[in-house]
N, C-alpha and C positions, 0 to 999 in steps of 0.2 A: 175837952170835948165841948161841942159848940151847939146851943140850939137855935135853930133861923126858922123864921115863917118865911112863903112864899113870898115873894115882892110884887105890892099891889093889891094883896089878898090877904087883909087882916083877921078871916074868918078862918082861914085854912087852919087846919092842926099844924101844932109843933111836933116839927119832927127833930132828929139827933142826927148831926153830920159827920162822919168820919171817913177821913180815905180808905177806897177800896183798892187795898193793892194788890190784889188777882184782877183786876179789871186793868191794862195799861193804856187804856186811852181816856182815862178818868183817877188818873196820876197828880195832884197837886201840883208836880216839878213840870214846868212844860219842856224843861232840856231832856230829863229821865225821858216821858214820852216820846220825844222827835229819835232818842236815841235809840229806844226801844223798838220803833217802826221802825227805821233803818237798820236794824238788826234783820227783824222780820223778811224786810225783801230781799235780803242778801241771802238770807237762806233759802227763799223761793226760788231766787234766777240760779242757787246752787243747785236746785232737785231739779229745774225743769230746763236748765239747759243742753241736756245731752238729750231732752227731745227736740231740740229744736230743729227746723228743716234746714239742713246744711245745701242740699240736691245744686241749688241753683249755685251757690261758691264753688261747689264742686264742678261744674258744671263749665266756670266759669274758669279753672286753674286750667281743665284739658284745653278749651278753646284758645289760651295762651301758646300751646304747646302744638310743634309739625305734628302733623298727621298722619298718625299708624297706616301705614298702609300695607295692603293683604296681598296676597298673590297666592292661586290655588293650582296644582295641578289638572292639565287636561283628563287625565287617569282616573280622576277624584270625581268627574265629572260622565263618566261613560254611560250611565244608568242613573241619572240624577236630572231633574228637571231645571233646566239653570234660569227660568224665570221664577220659581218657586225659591231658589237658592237667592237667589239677587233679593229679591222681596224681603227674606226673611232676616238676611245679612244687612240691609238697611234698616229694621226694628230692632235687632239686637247691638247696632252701631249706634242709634239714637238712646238707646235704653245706657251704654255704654256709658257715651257721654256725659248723661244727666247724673247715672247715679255712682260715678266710678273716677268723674275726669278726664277719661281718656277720648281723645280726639280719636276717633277712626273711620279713616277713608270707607265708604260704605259699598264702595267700585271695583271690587278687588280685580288682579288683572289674573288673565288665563294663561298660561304656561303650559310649552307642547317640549318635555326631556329638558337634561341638564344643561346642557347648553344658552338655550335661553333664559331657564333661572339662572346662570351665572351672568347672562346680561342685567339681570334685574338688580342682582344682590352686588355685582361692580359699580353702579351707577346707582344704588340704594336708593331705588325704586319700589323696592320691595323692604316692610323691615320682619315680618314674618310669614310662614307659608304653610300648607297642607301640600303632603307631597306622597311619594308613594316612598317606597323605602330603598328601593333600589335607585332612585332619583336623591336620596337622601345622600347614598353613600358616596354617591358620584362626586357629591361636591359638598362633604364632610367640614373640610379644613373652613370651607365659607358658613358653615350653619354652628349654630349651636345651642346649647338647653337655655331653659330647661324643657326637655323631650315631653311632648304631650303624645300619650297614646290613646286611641278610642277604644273602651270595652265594649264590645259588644256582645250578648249573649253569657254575660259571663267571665269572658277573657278577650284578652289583647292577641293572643296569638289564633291562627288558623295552620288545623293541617288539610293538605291536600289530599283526596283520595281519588286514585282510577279505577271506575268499576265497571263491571260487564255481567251477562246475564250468567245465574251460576250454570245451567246448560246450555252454554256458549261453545262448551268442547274446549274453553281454553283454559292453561294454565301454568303457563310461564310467557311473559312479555313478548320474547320474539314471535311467539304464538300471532300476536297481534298485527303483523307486517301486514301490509295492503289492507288493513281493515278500513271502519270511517269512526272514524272518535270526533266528539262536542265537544266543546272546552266551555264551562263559565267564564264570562267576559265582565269583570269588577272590579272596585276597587279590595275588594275582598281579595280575589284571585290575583294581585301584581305581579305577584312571585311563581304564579303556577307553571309560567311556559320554563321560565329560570329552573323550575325541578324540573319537567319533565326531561326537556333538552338534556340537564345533565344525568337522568335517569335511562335514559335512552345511549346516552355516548359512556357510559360506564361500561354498558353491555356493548359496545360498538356496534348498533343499530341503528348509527346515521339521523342526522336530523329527523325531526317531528313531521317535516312537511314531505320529506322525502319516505319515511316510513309509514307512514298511513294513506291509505289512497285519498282520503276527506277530512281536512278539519275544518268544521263546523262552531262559531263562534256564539252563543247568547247570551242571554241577558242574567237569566234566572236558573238556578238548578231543577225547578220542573221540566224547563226545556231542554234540558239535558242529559233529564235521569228516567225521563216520559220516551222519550224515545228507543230510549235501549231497553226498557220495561216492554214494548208493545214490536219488537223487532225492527227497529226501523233505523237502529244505530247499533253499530256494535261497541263500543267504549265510550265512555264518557270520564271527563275531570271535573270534579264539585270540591265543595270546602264540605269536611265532615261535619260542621254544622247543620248547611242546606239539607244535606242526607239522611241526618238524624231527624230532621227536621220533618222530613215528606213523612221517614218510616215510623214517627210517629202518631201521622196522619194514617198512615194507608199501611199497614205490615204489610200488607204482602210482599212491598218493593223490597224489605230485607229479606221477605224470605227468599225470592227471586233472584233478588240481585245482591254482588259481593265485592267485597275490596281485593285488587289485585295488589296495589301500590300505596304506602302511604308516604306521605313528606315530615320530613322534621316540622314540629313547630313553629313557626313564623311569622313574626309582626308584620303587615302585609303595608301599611303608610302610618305618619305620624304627623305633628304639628311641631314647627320648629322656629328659631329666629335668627337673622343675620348677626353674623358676627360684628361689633364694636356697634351693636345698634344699644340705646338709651337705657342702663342698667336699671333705671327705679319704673319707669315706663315698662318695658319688658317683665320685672315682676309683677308688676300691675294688671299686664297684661294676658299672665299667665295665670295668675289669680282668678280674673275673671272667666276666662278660656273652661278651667276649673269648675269654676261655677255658674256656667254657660245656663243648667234647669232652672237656675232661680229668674232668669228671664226669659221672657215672652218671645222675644226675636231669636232667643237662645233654644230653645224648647223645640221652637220649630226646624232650627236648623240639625238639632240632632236626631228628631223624628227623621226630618229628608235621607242622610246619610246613616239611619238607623243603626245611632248609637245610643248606648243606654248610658254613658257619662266619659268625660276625659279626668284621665290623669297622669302624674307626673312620675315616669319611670326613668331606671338606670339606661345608660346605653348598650350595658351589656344583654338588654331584650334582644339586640338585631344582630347578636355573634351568628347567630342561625343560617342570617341570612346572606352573612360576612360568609360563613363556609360557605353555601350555595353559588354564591356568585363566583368565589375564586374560583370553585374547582368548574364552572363552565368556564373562566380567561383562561383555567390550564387544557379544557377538552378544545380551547376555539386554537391553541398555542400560542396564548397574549396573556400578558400579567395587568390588564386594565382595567379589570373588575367589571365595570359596567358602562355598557354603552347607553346612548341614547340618540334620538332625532331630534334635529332645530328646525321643526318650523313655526309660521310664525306667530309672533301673538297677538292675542284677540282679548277685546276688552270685554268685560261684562255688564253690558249697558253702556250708557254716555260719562263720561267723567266731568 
């Protein structure tokens, strides 16, 4: 042990010096020190590297990589604001990029039936889409998962119901010939005319346009189910939701009005991707799709299309509608499943 006065200060007390070796940077050894700090940092960049903001690398891998690009059906679009859609598909494409990597075309293009999507997805133009379901099946062998379905309300599937006032005097379907029936026009309802049509030609009562003296197309099931409530329509088509929906606003409309017909179950459009399109891209893609609430641009676009979240289901959701449509190619006497119109496309905004 060693005793030193201060240097320069003969007056100072003597003190007693000894290494403190719980202090390491008042180490004797200046090698032990320098070693001992370089331990230190290495285990700091170890705790605080996985906060580090990766955003911009990431950011910077998508813009490497072609660009996702979207294609939506016209159907998707009948009751949807598509300047409100555009807007909010460019915040959720920039929110993409930043914190996901993925390049995504924020332009998506508009598609009117199968047809045209098969021009899109031959010239892979398109590398995924929103589509209805009978558009789906048309052109199966070109789409593939993984299947994004919207819940909404609870569930992925919609049934259909026709109803009419319960002192309407009717009660069997042919009952309804020359009447005027409304139909819901949505992306909810894609499949509606598909049941009715073959709900109508079971009974061999002739097409829909031929058996009702008026069909009447809107937007919304108040406009639908308000009419026939106040005598001013005789049948109406809604999703058992909407009807659930009003009569739990207003009873009286179940006590008044009733279900004549209902439909199977039925996933009415999904979210899909072209076939041989970018397998690590594509999960990525559908990852986010996924988890579309955690973002801003995402939030909004499932408000628009009033969804409460997507997920990834079997394909055997759309047997349903696999039976529906054949047995109307067997009522038309054609085994083609599903037709559709080519006209033409329209973009969504400027590209």
């Amino acid at each position: 042990m060693e005793r030193l006065r201060l240097a320069g200060d003969p007056c100072a007390p003597v003190r007693t010096h000894k290494p403190d070796w719980f202090d390491p940077f008042k180490w004797p050894d200046f090698q032990c020190q320098r070693g001992w700090v370089v331990i230190v940092r290495v285990i700091l960049c170890l705790l605080f590297l996985p906060f580090q903001d990766t955003s911009a690398d990431t950011a910077a891998v998508g813009a490497n990589e072609p660009a996702v690009r979207f294609c939506i059906s016209g159907g998707m679009l009948r009751t949807v604001n598509e300047n409100d859609a555009r807007a909010s598909l460019k915040v959720y494409s920039k929110q993409l990029a930043d914190s996901r990597g993925i390049n995504a075309d924020p332009n998506p293009t508009v598609f009117n039936g199968a047809s045209e999507l098969a021009r899109l997805l031959n010239t892979e133009a398109a590398d995924f889409t929103t589509l209805t379901t009978e558009e789906f099946l048309a052109m199966e062998e070109s789409l593939t998962g993984p299947l994004l379905m919207s819940i909404i309300n609870g569930s992925v599937c919609e049934e259909y119901v026709l109803l009419l006032r319960t002192d309407s005097g009717v009660n069997t379907l042919p009952e309804l010939k020359g009447r005027r029936l409304s139909v819901v026009d949505n992306p909810q309802t894609s499949m509606a005319d598909c049941w009715l049509e073959v709900l109508l030609g079971e009974q061999k009562l002739g097409a829909p346009e031929k058996f009702f003296s008026r069909v009447t197309r809107v937007a919304k099931a108040s406009q639908a189910v308000l009419p026939v409530f106040f005598h001013q329509c005789d049948a109406c088509l809604v999703t058992r939701k909407g009807f659930n929906l009003m009569g739990e606003l207003n009873p009286q409309l179940t006590n008044q009005i009733r279900v004549l017909a209902v439909s199977p179950q039925i996933v009415p459009h999904l979210t899909c991707f072209r076939t041989g399109f970018a397998p690590s891209t594509k999960e990525r893609t559908a990852k986010a799709a996924k988890e579309a609430s955690n973002f801003i641009g995402g939030k909004q676009l499932m408000t628009i299309f009033q969804c409460d979240r997507v997920e990834e289901l079997p394909s055997a959701r759309l047997d349903s509608a696999r039976e529906l449509l054949a047995a109307r190619a067997m009522l038309r006497g054609n085994t083609s499943g599903a037709e559709s119109a080519p006209p033409p496309t329209k973009e969504m905004g400027n590209r």
